[in-house]
C-alpha positions as CSV (number, residue, x, y, z in Angstrom):
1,X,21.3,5.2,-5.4
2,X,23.7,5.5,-2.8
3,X,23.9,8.9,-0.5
4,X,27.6,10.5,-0.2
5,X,25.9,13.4,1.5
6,X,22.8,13.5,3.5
7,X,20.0,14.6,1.4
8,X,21.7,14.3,-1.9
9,X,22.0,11.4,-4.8
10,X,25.0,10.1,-6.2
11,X,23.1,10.6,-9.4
12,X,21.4,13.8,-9.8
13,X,20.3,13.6,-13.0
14,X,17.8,10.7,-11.7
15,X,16.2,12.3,-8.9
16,X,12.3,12.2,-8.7
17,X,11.9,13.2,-5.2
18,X,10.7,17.0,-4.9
19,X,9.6,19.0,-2.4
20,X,5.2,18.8,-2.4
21,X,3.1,22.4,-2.8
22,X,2.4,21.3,1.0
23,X,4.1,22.5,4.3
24,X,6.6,19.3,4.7
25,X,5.9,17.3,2.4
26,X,8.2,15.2,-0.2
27,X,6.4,14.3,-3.5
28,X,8.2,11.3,-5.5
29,X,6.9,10.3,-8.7
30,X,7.2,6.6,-9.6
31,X,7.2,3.7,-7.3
32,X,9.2,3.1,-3.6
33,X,10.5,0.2,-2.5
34,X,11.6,-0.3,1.1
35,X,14.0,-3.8,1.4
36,X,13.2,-4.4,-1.9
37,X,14.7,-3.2,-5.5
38,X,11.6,-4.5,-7.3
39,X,8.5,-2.6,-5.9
40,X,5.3,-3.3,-8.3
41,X,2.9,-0.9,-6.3
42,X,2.9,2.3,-5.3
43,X,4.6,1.8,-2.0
44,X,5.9,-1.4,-1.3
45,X,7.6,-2.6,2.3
46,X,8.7,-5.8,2.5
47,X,8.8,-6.0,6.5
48,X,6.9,-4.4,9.7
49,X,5.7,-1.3,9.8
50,X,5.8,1.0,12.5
51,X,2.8,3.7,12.0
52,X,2.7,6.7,15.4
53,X,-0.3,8.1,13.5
54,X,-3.6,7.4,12.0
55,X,-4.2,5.5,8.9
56,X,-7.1,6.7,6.8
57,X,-8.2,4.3,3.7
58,X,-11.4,5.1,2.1
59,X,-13.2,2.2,3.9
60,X,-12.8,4.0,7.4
61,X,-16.1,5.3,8.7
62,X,-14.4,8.7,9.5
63,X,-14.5,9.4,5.8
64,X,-17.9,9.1,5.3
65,X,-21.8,10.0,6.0
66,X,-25.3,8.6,5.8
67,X,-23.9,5.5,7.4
68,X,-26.9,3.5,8.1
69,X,-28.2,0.2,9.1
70,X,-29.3,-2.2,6.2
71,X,-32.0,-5.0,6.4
72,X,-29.7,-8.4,7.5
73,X,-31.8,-11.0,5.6
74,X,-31.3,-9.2,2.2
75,X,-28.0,-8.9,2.7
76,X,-27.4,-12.3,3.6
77,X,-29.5,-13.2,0.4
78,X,-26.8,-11.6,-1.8
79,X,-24.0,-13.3,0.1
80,X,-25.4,-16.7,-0.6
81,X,-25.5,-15.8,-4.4
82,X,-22.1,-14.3,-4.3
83,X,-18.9,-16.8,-6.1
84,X,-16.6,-17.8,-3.3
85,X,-13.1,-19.2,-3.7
86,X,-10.2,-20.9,-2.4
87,X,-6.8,-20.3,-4.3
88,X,-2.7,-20.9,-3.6
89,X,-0.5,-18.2,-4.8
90,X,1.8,-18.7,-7.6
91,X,5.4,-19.6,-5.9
92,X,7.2,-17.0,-7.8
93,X,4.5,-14.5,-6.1
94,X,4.9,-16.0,-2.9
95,X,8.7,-16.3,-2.6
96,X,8.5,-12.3,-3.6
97,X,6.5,-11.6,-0.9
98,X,7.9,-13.4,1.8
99,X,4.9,-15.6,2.2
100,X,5.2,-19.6,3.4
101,X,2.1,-20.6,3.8
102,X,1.0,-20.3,0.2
């Protein structure tokens, strides 16, 4: 879509993008693609991003409790039994993505 006016679509028919239940916030349903026209995630940015914030993903210790120490030889047991590998990416992947080093 190309804007003729700030804020609205050439196509209004298409629109997905709606205001969320929350204070400002913008709720778009279907998949986002910044520099790219083929986005096959969620979000997808093909180049840097600039974050001013805080990222939370569900690994980050902030979002959970009970975090505890485990015993290091165990651990290390299971490590040496886990299936480790070494793998190229597909071209067609890589030339997507913007990778060289495949």
């Amino acid at each position: 879509f190309q804007a003729s006016n700030p804020g609205q679509f050439e196509n209004d028919n298409d629109v997905l993008w709606q205001r969320g239940h929350v204070p400002e916030t913008i709720v778009y349903h279907g998949r986002v693609g910044i520099n790219t026209d083929a986005p096959d995630e969620a979000l997808v940015v093909c180049g840097n991003a600039k974050v001013m914030g805080r990222v939370m993903h569900p690994s980050d210790s902030r979002a959970k409790q009970n975090i505890r120490e485990v015993d290091t030889n165990e651990q290390l047991r299971r490590i040496a039994q886990m299936r480790l590998v070494e793998y190229d990416y597909k071209p067609e992947f890589a030339s997507v993505m913007g990778i060289k080093n495949t």
